[in-house]
N, C-alpha and C positions, 0 to 999 in steps of 0.2 A: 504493500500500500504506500500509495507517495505519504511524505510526512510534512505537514502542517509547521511551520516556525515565526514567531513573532523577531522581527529582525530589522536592522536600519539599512538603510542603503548601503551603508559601510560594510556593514555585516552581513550582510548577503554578497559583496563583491569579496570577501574575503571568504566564507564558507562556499562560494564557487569556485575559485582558485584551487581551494583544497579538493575539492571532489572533482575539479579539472585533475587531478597529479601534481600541482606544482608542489615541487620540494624545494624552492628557495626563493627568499625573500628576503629583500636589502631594501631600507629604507630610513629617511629622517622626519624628525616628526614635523607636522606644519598644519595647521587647521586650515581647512574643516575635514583634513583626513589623516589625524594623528590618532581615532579609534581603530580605523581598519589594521592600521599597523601594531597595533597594539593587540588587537583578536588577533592578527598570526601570529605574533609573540607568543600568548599563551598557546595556541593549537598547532602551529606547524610544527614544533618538537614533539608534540603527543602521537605528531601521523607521518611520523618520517623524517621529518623533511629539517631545513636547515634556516633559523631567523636570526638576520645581522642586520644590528643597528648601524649605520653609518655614519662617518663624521660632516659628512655634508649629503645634499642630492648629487652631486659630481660620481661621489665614490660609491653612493647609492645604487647608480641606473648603469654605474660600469661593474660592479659586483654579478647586478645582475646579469651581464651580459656576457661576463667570463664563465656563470655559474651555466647559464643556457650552452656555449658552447662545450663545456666541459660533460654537458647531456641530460642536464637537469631542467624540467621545464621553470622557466622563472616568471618575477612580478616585483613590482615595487607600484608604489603609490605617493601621490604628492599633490599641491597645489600648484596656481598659478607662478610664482614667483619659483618654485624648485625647479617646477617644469620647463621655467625658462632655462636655469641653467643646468637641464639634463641635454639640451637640443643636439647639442656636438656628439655627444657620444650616442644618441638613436640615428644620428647620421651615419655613424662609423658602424651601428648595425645595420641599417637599410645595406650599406653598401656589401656587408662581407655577409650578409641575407641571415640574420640571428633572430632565430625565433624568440619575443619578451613582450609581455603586456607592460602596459603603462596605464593606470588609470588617475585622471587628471579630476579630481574633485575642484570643483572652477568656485572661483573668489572674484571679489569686486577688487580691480586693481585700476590703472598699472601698479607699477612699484608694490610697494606693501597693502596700500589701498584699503581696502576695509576685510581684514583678518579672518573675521570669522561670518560675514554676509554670502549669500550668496549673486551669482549670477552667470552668465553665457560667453565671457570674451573673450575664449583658447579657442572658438573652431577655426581662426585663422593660423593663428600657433599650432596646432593639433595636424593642421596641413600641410603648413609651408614653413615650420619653424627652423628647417636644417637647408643649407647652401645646397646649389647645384640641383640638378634635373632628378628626381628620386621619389617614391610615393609610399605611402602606408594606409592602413586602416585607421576607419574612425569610428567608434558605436557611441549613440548617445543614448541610455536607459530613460524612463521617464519615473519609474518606481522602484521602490525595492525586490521585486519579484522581476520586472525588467532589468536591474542590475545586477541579480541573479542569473539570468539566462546570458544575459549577453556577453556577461565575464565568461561564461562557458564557453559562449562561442566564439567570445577575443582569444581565448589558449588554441583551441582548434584550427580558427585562421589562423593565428602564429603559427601553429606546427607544420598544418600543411602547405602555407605558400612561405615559410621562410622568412618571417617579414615583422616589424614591429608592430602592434597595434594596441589604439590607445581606447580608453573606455570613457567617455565626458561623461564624467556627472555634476551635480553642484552643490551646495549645503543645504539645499532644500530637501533633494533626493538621498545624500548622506546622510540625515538626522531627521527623517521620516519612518516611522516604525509602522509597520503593517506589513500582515499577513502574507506569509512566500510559502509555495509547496514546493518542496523538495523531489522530483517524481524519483520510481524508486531505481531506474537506469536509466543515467545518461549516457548520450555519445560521446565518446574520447577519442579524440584523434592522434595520433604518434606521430612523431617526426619519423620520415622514411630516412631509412640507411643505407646506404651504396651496397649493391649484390654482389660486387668486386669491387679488384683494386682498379679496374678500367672502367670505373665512371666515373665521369669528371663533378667535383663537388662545385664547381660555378659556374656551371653549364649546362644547357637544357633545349631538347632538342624541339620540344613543344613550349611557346614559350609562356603557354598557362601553367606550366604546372614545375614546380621548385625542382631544381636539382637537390638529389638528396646529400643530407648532413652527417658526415661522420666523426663521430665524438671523440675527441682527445684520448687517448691511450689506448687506442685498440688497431694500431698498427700502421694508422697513414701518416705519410712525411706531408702534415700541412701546414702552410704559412695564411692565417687571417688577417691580412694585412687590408687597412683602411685606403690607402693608394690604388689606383688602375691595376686590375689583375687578369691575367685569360682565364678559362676551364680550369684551368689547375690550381690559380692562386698564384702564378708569379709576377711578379709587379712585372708592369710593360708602359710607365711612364711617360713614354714621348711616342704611343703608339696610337693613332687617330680611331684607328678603325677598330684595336683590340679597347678601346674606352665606348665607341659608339655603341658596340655588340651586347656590353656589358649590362650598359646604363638603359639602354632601351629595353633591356631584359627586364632587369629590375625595375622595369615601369611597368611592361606590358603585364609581367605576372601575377599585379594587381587591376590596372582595366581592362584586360582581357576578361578576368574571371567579374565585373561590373554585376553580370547576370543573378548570380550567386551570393553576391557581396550586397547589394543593394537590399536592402530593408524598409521597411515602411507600412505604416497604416492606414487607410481611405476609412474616411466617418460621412456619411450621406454626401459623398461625392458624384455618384449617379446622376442628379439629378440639380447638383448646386449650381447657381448665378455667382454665389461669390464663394471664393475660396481661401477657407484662412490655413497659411502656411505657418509651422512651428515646428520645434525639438524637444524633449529633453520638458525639465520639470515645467515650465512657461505653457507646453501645448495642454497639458492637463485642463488649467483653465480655458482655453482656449476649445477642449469639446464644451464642456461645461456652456459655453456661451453659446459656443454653436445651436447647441439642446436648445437654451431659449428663445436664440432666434426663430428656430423651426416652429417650436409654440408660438410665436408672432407670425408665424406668415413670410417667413422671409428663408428662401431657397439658398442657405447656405451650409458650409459642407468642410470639415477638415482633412489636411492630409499634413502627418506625423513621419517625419523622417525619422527612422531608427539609426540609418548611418549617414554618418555627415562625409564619407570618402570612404572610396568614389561615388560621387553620385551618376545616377545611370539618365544620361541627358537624353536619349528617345521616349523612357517612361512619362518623364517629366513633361517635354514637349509635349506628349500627347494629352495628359492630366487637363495641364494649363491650357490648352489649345481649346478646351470644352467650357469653359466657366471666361465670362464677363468682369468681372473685378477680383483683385487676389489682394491680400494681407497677409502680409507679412510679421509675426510676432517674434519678438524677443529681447532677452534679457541685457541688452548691450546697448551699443548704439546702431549698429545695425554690421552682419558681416553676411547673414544667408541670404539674406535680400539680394545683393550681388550677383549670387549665382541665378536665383530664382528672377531677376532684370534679364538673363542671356537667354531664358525661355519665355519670354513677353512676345508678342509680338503688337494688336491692338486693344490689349487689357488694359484695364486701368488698374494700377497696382500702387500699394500705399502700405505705409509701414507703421507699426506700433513699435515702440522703445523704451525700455525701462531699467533701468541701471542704480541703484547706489539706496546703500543700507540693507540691501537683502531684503526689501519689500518686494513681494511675487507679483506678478504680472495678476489682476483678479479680475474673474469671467464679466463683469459688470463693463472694464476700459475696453476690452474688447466688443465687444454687444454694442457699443458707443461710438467704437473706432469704425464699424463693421455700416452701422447706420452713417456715419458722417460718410463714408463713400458711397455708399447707393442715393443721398441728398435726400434722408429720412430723418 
């Protein structure tokens, strides 16, 4: 029988983790996700597995990255301001393809900003926060049983395409308690292993699907080096073509696989005039409103992104291409709206914004916002 658990956001991305496999976790404390880390402290030594406090997020997210290669599924967790300075080193695993969850409990920043508020403004960081031509995963939960499942599914995409991926949530959805069913088998997915010594560990002859990863001491002479490398790992520096093959690789074998990766919700979008767009804890309110608009007579309709990268641009076009006005919500000052301007074409599209103290976005501004664009 599944089992029933009262849990916080936090605590459900960390009792996923565990029931993922992960055996190692490095991390520093930072609100609003100094609990998670704190539940693997207690639990990860009771189930194996290996918890290190670190002296910064620096030595944090590179712990984790040694511990994955060395064949250990890994995680660390942080806010805004750690997460900035983890970027370098998710870089150096995009590049050498190291499977590690990151999940970013998002804060009102910049800089230090408001510590323990919530809000939405890493999914540009979450994207684009490392140099050069490179891509990862994005999931953004909206509850605690949502940051359950999709911490599941952030180890699984790490393991099988090789790849970082991060888990956005925010202090709303961290320090929200309610109810998560545990079912009673999940899916786990394993990192594949080279069948010999004649597969090349950075090279893939399909380029959906990860060259496999062989672990530290069990026999391959490998170099993981951050630098331009062929199939084999050997630096090739000033080589145009062995850099293109590489870097195009390690893009395509996240939007290639779009199909799979793309997530999302439709709430009475059949039949919507307007369409309110949202993520993560902000869209909550945002059915909520929807609901009463429809009690009023007004043909509108939510669509909930579960993954903020990649987004799958033909779903989208088509969605938007059906509905008359679009709304845009969330916690920032505006960063999905951007994407969601590149599938306009003669919508009229308008945005809600709310940022600072960790006051939520409530179904009421919406329901408001949603009227002042129809000229209700």
């Amino acid at each position: 029988m599944p089992e029933r658990f009262f849990w916080s956001g936090n605590i459900a991305c960390a009792e996923a983790a565990l029931r993922a496999g992960c055996k190692f976790y490095a991390g520093y404390p930072i609100t609003p996700s100094s609990d998670l880390m704190e539940h693997m402290a207690r639990e990860l030594p009771k189930r194996g597995g290996v918890f290190f406090q670190a002296e910064d997020e620096l030595a944090a997210i590179n712990a984790a990255i040694g511990a994955s290669i060395a064949g250990a599924k890994s995680m660390t967790a942080t806010s805004g301001p750690g997460f900035s300075l983890m970027q370098e080193a998710i870089g150096y695993a995009v590049m050498v393809e190291v499977p590690v969850v990151i999940v970013d409990v998002m804060r009102v920043g910049p800089g230090t900003g408001q510590a323990t508020k919530a809000a939405q403004g890493d999914v540009m960081q979450a994207r684009w926060g490392r140099h050069g031509d490179q891509a990862v995963v994005v999931y953004a939960p909206w509850s605690p049983q949502e940051a359950f499942d999709l911490t599941i599914r952030a180890f699984n995409t790490a393991e099988e395409l090789r790849v970082p991926v991060i888990v956005l949530t925010d202090e709303l959805i961290a320090h929200s308690w309610e109810t998560v069913v545990a079912p009673d088998e999940i899916k786990v997915i394993e990192r594949r292993k080279p069948r010999s010594f004649h597969e090349p560990p950075f090279g893939s002859k399909d380029p959906r699907i990860a060259p496999p990863m062989p672990p530290l001491g069990e026999g391959y002479n490998l170099l993981y080096t951050g630098s331009t490398h062929n199939e084999w790992g050997v630096r090739k520096t000033i080589d145009p073509e062995v850099h293109y093959r590489l870097v195009k690789r390690i893009v395509d074998k996240v939007f290639l696989n779009v199909d799979k990766l793309f997530l999302c919700d439709e709430y009475f979008v059949d039949d919507a005039d307007v369409l309110v767009i949202s993520f993560g804890s902000a869209s909550r309110s945002c059915l909520e409103a929807v609901r009463r608009l429809r009690d009023e007579g007004v043909n509108a309709g939510l669509l909930r992104l579960k993954t903020l990268w990649p987004l799958n641009d033909q779903y989208l076009r088509k969605v938007i291409s059906r509905v008359n006005y679009i709304v845009v919500v969330e916690m920032n000052l505006g960063q999905l709206i951007y994407d969601v301007e590149r599938y306009v074409k003669d919508q009229k599209i308008a945005r809600l914004n709310k940022v600072g103290g960790g006051i939520p976005v409530y179904p009421h501004e919406v329901v408001k916002k949603v009227k002042e664009v129809l000229g209700k």
